[in-house]
N, C-alpha and C positions, 0 to 999 in steps of 0.2 A: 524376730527382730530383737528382744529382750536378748538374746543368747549371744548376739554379734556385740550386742555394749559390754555385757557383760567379759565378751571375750575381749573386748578392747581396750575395758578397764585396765583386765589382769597384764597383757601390754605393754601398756601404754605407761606402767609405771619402771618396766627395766627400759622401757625404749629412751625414757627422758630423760635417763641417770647415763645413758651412755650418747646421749646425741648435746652438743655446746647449747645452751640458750633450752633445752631442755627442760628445766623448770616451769617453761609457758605452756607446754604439751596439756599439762592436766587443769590449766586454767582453759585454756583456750576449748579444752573438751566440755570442760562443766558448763561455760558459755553457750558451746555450741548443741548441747544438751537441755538447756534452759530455755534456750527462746523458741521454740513450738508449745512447752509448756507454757508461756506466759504466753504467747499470741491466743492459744486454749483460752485460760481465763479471760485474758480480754475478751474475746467475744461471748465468752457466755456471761462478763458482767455487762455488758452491752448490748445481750438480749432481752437479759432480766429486766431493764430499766424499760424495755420497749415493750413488755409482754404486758404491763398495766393498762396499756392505751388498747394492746389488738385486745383484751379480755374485754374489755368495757363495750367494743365493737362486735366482741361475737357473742355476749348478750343479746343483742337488738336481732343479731340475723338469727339465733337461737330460739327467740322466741316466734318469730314468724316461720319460720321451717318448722317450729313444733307443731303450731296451729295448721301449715301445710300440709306435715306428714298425717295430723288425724283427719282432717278432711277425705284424704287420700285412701287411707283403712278403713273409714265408714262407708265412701263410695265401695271399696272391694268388696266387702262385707254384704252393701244391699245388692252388689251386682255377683255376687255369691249363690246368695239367696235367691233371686230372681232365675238364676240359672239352674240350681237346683230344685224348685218348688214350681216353676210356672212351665 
């Protein structure tokens, strides 16, 4: 994809010198070059602003999944042991 702009640039600059009203050709590109980039940053600054609240939220389930998961390896553990010794 990077190769086709680039090959569009190079172009795009004899095409505008020889077509009337041609001087819009490389506005109209940089334009149309811009706004996926800016739609990009919008949403990842509009993640960022949201990623304060889900952190604070996945503390709480972090700390109950932690105490989950060790409950869960100590049962293996005795049920390891039981299986192996008895």
């Amino acid at each position: 994809m990077r190769g086709r702009r680039c090959l569009l640039g190079v172009v795009l600059i004899p095409l505008s010198a020889s077509v009337t009203a041609g001087y819009l050709l490389p506005a109209v590109f940089a334009v149309a070059t811009a706004i996926p980039v800016l739609a990009v940053a919008w949403i990842l600054a509009f993640s960022v602003q949201q990623m304060g609240s889900f952190y604070g939220k996945m503390q709480k389930v972090q700390k109950w999944m932690n105490l989950l998961v060790g409950i869960v390896f100590i049962l293996i553990g005795i049920y390891s042991c039981w299986i192996m010794y008895v």
